[in-house]
N, CA, C and O of each residue as an XYZ file, in Angstrom:
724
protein
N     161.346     -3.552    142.602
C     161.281     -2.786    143.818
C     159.985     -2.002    143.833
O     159.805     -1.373    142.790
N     158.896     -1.861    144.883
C     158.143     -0.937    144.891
C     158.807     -0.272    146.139
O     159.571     -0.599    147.047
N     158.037      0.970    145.663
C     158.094      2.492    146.825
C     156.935      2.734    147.260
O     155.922      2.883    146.577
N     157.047      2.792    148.614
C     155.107      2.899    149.341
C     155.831      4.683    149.826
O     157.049      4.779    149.976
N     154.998      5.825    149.999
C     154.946      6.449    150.191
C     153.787      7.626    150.517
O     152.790      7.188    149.942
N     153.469      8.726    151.064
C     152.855      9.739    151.161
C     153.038     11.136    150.367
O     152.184     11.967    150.058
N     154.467     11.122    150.132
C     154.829     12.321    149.116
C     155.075     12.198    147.969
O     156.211     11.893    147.606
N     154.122     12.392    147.151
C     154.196     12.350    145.761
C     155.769     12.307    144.949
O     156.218     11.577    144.065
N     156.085     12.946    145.376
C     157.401     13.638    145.241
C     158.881     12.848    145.224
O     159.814     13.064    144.451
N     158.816     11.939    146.231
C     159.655     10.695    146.525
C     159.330     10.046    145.929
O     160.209      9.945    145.073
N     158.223      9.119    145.605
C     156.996      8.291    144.536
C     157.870      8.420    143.236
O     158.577      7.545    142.738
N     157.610     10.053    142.679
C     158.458     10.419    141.213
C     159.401      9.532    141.439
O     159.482      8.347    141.117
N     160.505     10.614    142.354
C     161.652     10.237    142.284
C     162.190      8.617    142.350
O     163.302      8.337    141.900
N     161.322      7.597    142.938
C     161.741      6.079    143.026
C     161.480      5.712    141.819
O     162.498      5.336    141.239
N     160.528      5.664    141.191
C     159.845      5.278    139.759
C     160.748      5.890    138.744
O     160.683      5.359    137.635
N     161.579      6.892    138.873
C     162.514      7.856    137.847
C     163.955      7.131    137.733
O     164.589      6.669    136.785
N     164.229      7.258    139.367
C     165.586      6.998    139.221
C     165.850      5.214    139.452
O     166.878      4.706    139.006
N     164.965      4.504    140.077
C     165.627      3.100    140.099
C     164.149      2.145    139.157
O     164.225      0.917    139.123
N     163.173      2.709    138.612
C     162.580      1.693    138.085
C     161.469      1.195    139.071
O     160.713      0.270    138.771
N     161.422      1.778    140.118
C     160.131      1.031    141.158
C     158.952      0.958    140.471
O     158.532      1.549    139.476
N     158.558      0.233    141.096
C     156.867      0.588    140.870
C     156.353      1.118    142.521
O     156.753      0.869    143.659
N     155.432      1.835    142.027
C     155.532      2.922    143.250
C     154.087      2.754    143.097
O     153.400      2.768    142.076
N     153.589      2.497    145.031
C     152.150      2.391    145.914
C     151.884      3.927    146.812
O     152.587      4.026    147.818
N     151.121      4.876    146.579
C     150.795      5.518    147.516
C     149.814      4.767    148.800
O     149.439      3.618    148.564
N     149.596      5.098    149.505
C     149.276      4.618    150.984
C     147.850      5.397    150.915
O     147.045      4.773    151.607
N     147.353      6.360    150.415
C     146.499      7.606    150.429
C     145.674      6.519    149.269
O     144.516      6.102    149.222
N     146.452      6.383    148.707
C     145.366      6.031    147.354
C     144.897      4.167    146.857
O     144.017      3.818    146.071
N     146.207      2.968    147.949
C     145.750      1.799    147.782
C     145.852      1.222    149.268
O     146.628      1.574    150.157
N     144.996      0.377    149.293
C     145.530     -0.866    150.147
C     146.684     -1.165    150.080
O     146.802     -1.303    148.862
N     147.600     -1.362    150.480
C     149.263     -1.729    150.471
C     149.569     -3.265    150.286
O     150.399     -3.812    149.560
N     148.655     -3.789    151.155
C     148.645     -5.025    151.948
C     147.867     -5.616    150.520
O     148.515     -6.323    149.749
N     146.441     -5.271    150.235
C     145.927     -5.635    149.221
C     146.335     -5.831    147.614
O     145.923     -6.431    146.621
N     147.151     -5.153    147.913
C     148.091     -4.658    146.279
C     149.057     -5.641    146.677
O     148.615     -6.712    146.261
N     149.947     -5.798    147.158
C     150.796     -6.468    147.108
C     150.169     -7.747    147.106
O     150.362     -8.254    146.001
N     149.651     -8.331    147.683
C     149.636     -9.728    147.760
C     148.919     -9.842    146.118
O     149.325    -10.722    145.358
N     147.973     -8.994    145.739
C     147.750     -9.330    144.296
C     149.294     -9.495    143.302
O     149.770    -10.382    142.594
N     149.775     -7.900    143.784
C     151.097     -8.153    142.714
C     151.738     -9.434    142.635
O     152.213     -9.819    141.567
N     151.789    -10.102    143.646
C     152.684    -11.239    143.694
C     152.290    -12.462    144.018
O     152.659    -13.105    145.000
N     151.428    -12.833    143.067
C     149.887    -13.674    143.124
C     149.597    -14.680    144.821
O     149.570    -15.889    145.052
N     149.468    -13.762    145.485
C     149.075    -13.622    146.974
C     149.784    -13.874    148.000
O     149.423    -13.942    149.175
N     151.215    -14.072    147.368
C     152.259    -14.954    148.474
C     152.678    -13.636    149.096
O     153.002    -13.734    150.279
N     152.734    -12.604    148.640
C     153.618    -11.257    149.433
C     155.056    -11.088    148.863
O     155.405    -11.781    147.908
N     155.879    -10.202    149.417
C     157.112    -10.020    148.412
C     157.732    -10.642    149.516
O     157.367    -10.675    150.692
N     158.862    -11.197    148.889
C     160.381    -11.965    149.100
C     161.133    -11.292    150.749
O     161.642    -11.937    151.665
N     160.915     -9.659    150.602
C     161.695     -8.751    151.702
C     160.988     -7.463    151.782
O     160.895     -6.726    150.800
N     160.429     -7.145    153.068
C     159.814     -5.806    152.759
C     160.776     -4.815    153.805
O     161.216     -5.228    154.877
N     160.988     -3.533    153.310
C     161.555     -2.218    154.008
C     161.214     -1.688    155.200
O     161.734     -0.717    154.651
N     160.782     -1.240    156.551
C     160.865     -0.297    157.210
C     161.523      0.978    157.162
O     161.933      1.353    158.261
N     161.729      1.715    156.240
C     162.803      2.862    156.632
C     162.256      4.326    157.240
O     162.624      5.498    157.310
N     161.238      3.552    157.597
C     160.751      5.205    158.058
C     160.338      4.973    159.600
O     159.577      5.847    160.015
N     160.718      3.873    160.629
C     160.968      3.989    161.753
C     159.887      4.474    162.559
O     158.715      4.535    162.185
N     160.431      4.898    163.943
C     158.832      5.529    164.423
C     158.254      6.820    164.221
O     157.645      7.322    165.166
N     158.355      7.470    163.081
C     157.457      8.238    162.641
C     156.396      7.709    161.849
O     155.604      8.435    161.249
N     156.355      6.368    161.829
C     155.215      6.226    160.288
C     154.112      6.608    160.438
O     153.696      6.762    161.586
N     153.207      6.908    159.216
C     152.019      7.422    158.932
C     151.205      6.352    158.705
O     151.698      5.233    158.843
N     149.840      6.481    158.323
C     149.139      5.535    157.691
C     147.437      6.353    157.877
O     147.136      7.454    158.339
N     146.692      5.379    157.362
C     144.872      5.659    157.142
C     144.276      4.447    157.900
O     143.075      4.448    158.167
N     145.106      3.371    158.271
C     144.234      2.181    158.609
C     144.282      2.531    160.055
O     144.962      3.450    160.512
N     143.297      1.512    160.942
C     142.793      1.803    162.234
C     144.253      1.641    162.977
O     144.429      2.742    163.498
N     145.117      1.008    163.208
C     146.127      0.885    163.925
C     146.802      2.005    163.824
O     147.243      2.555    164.833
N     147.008      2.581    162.406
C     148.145      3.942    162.427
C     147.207      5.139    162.839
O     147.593      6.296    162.672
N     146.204      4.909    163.276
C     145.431      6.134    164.425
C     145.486      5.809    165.268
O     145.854      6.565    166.167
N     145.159      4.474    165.533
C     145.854      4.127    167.374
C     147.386      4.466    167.747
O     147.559      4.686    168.945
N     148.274      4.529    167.107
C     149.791      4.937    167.122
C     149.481      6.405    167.327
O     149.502      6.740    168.511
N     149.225      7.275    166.535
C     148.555      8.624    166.336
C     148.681      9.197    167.864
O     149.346     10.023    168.488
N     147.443      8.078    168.124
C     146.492      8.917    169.345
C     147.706      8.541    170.721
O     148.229      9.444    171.375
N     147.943      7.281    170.923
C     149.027      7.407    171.918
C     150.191      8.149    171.884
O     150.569      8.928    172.759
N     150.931      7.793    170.502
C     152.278      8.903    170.855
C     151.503     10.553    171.341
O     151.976     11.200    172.275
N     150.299     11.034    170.550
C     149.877     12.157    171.199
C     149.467     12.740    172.211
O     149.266     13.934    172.435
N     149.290     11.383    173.127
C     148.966     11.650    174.230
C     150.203     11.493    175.569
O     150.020     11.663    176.774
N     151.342     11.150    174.919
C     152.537     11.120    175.441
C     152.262      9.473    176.205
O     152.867      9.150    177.227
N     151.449      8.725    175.641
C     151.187      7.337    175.558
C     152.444      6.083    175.337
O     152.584      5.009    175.924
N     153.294      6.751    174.196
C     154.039      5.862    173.466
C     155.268      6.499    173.129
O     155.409      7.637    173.576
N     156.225      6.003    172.413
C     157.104      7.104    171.614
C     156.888      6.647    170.513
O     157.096      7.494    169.644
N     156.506      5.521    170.061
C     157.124      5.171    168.551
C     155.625      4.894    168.193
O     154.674      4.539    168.889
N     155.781      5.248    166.551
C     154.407      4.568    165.611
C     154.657      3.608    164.584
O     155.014      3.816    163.425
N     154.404      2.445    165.209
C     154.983      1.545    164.489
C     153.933      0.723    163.384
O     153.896     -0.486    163.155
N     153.533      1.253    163.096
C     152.446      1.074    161.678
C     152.665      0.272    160.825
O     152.035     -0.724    160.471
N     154.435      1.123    160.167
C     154.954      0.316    159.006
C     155.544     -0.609    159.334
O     155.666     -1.552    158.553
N     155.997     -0.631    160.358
C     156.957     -2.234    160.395
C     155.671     -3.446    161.294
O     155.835     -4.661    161.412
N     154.708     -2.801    161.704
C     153.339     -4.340    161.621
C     152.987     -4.384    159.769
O     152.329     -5.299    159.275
N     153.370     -3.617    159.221
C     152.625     -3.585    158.031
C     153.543     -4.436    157.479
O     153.147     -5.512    157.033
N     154.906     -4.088    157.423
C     156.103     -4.928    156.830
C     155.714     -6.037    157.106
O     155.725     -6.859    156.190
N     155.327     -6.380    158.189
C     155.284     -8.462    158.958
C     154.002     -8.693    157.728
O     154.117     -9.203    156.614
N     153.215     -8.322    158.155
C     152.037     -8.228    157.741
C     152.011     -8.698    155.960
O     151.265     -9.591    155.559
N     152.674     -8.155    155.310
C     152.824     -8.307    154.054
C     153.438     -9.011    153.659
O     153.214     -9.665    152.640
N     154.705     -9.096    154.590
C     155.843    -10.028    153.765
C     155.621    -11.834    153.913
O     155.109    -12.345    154.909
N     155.976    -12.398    153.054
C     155.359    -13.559    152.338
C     156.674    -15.006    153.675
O     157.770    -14.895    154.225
N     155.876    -15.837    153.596
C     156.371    -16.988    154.633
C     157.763    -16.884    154.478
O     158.226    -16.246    153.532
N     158.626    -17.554    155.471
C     160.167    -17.449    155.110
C     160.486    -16.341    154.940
O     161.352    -16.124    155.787
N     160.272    -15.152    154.148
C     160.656    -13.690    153.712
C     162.007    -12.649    154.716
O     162.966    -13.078    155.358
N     161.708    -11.699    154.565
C     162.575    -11.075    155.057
C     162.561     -9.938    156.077
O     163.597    -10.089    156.726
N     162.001     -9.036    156.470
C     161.751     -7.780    157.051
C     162.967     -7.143    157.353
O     163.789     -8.014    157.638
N     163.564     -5.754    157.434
C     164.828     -4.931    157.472
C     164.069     -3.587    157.803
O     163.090     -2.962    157.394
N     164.985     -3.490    158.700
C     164.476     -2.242    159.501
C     165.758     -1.011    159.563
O     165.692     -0.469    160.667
N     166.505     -0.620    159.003
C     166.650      0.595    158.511
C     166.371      1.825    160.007
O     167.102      2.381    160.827
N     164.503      1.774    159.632
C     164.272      2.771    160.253
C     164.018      3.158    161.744
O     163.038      2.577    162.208
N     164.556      3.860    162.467
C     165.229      4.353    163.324
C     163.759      3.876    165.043
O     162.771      4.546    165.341
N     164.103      2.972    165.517
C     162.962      2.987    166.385
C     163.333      3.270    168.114
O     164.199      2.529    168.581
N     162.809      4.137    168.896
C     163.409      5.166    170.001
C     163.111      4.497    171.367
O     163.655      4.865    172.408
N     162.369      3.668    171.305
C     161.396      3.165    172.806
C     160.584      1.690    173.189
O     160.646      0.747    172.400
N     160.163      1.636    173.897
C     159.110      0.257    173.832
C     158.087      0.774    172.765
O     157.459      1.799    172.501
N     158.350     -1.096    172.079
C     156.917     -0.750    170.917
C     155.651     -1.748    171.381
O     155.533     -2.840    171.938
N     154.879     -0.840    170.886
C     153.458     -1.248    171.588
C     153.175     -1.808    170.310
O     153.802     -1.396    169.333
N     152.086     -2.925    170.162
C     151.459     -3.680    169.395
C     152.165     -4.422    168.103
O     151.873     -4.378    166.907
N     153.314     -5.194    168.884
C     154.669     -5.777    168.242
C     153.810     -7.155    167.409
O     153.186     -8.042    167.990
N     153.908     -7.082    166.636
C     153.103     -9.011    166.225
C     154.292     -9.897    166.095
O     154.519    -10.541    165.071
N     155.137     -9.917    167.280
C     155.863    -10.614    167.341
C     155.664    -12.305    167.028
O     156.527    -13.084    166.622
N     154.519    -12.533    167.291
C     153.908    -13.880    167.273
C     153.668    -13.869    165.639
O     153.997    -14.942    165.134
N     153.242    -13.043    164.846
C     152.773    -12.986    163.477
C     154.236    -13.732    162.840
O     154.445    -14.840    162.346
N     155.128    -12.515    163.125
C     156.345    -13.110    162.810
C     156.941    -14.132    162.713
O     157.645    -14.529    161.784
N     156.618    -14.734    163.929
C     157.488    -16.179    164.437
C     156.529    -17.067    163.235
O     156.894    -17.875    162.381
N     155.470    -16.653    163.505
C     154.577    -18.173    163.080
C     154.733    -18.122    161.304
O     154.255    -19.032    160.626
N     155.574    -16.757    160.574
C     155.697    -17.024    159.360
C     157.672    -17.317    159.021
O     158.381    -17.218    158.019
N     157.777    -17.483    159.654
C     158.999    -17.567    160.055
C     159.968    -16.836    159.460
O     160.977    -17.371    159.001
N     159.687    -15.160    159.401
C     160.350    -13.897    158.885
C     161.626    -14.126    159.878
O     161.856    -14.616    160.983
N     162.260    -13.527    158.898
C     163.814    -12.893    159.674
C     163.925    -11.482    159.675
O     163.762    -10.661    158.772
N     164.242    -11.361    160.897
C     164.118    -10.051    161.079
C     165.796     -9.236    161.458
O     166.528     -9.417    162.431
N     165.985     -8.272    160.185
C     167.378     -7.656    160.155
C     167.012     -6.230    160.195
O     166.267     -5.637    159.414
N     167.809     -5.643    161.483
C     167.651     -4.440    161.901
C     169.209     -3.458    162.491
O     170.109     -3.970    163.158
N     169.186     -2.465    162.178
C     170.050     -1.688    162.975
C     170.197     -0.508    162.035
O     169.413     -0.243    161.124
N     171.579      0.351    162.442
C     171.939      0.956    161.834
C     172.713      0.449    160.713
O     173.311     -0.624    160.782
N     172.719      1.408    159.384
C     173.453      0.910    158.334
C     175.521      0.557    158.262
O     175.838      1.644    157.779
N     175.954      0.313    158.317
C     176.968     -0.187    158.644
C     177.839      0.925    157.202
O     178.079      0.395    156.118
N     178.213      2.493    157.473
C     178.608      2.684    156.446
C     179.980      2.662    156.076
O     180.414      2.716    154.925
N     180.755      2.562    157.327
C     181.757      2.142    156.945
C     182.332      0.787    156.174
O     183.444      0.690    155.656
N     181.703      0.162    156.204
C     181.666     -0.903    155.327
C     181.509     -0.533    153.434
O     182.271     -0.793    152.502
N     180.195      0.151    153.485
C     180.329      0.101    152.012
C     180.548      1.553    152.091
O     180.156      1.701    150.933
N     180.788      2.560    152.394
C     181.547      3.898    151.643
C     182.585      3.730    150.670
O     182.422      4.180    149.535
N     184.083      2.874    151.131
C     184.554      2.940    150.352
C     184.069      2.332    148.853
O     184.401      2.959    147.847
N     183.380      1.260    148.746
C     183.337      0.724    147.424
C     182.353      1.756    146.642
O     182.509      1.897    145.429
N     181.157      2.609    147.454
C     180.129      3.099    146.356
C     181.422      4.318    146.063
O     181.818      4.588    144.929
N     181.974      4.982    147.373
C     183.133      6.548    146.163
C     183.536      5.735    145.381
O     183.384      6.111    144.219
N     184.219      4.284    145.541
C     184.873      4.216    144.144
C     183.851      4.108    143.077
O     184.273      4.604    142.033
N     182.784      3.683    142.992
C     181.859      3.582    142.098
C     181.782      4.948    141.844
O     181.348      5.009    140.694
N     181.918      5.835    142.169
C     181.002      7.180    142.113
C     182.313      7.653    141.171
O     182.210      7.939    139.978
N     183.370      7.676    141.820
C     184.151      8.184    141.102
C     184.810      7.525    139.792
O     185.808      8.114    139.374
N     184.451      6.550    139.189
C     184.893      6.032    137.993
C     183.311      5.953    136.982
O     183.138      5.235    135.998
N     182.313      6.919    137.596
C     181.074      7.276    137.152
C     180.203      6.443    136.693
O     179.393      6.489    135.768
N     180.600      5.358    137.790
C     179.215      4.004    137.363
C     177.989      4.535    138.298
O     176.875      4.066    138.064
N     178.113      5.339    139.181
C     176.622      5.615    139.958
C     177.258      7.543    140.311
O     178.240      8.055    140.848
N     175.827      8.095    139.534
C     175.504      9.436    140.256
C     174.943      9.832    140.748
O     174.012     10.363    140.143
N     174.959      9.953    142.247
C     173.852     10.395    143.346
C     173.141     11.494    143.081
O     171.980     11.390    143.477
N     173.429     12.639    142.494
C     173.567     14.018    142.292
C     171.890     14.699    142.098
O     171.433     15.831    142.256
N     171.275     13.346    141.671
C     169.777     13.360    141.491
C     169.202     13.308    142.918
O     167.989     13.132    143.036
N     169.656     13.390    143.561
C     168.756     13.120    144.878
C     168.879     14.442    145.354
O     167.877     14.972    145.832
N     169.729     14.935    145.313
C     170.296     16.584    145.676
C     168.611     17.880    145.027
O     168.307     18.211    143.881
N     168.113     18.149    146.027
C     167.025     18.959    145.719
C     167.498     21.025    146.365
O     166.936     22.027    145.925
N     168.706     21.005    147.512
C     168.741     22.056    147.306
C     170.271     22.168    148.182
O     170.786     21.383    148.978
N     170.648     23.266    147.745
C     172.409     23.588    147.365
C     172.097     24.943    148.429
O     171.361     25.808    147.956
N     172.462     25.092    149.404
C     172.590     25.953    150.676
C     173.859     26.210    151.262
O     174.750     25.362    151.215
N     174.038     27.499    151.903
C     175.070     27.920    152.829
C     175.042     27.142    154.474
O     174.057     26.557    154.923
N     175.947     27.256    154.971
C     175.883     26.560    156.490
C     174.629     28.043    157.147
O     173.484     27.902    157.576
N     175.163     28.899    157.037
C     173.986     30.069    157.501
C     172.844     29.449    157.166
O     172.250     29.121    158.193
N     172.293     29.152    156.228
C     171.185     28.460    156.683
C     170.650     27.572    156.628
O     169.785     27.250    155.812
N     171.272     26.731    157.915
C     171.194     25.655    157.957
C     169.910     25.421    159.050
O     169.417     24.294    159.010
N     169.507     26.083    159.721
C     168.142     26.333    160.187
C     167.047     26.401    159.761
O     166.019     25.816    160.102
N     167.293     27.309    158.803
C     165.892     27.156    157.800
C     165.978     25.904    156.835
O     164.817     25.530    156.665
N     166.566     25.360    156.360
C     166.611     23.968    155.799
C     166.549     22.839    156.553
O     166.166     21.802    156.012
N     166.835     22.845    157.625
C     166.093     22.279    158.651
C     164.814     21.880    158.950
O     164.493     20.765    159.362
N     164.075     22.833    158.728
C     162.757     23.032    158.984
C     162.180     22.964    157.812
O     161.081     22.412    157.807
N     162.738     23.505    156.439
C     162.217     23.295    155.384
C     161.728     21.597    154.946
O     160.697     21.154    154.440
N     163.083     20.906    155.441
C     162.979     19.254    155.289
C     162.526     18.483    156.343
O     162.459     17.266    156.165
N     162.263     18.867    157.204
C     161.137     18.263    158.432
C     159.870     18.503    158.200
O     159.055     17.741    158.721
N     159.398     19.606    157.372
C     157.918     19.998    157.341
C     157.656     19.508    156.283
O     156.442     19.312    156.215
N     158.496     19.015    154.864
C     158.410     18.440    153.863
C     157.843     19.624    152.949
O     156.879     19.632    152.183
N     158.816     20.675    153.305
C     158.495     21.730    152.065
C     159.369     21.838    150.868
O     160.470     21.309    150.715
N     158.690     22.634    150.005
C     159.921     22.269    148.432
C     160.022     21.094    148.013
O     160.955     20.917    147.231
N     159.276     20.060    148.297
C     160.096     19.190    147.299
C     160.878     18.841    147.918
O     161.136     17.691    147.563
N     161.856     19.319    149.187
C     162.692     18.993    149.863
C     163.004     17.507    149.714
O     162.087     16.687    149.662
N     164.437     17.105    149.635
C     164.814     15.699    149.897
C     166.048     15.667    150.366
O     166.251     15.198    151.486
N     166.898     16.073    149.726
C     167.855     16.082    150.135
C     169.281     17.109    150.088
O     170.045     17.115    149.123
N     169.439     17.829    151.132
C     170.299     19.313    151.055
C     171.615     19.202    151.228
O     172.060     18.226    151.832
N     172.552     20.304    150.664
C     174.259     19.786    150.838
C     174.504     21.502    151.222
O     174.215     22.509    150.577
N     175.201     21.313    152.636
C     175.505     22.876    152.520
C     176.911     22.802    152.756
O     177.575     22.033    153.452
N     177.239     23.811    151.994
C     178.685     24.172    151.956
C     179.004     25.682    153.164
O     178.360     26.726    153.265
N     180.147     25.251    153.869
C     180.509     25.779    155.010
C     181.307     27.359    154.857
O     181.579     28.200    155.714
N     181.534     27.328    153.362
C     182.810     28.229    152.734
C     181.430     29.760    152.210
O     181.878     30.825    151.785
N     179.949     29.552    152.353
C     179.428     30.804    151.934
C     178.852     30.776    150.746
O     177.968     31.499    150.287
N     179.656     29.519    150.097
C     178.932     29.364    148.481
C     178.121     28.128    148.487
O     178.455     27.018    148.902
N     176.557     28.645    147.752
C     175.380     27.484    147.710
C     175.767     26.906    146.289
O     175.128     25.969    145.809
């Protein structure tokens, strides 16, 4: 598994807890790295989970930039041209991440002509909830590592904002409704 990311911080955490090998975006070619990693064919299935907020440095994720800023667009769809883009003939693409509007500069044609499949929506959790609690609870998997901060419902505003602005380290918050963090 690699982890492409911007926050150092998530990076750790993929490389810690599942073994990734982890790409910052700031610091490689994405596109370039991968096709080396995987002596040029691209990987098997690549991720979207970050929807139309994505970031990026290359010329397209400033063209996304500049339209959603100009009330141009809604969505920046960077990472999922990047997903097509990378992922290897036949392959896979999964989209996870959350997309709001018409997308502008779709390579729909890229797609077709590598003949990706493209699997998208929301995650279906009723489906697997029950099997991961049972996992959780006979202590074959502990989430508990992802947990970065333990809060009251009072403030649930400021943690709000704390994890939208990507402060602390922030990842992931559990607030309890009863007063005790």
């Amino acid at each position: 598994m690699i982890a492409i990311d911007r926050f150092p911080e998530r990076l750790t955490l993929a490389a810690r807890h599942s073994r990734a090998e982890v790409l910052n975006y700031m610091d490689v070619d994405i596109a370039e790295t991968l096709r080396a990693m995987t002596g040029g064919q691209g990987p098997d299935a690549c991720i979207d989970a970050v929807g139309l907020e994505a970031h990026g440095t290359t010329l397209d994720a400033w063209y996304d930039l500049a339209k959603t800023s100009m009330f141009m667009a809604t969505d920046r769809t960077h990472a999922l041209r990047q997903a097509i883009a990378c992922c290897r003939k036949g392959g896979t693409v999964s989209i996870p991440g959350v997309y709001g509007g018409l997308l502008d500069k779709f390579p729909l044609g890229a797609a077709f002509a590598k003949g990706l499949t493209l699997k998208m929506g929301q995650t279906h959790m009723h489906k697997y909830m029950p099997g991961l609690l049972d996992r959780i609870e006979r202590g074959e998997i502990d989430p508990s590592f992802i947990i970065t901060h333990r809060v009251t419902l009072n403030d649930a505003p400021n943690m709000y904002q704390v994890f939208r602005d990507k402060k602390d380290d922030c990842i992931k918050v559990v607030m309890k409704p009863d007063g005790r963090a």
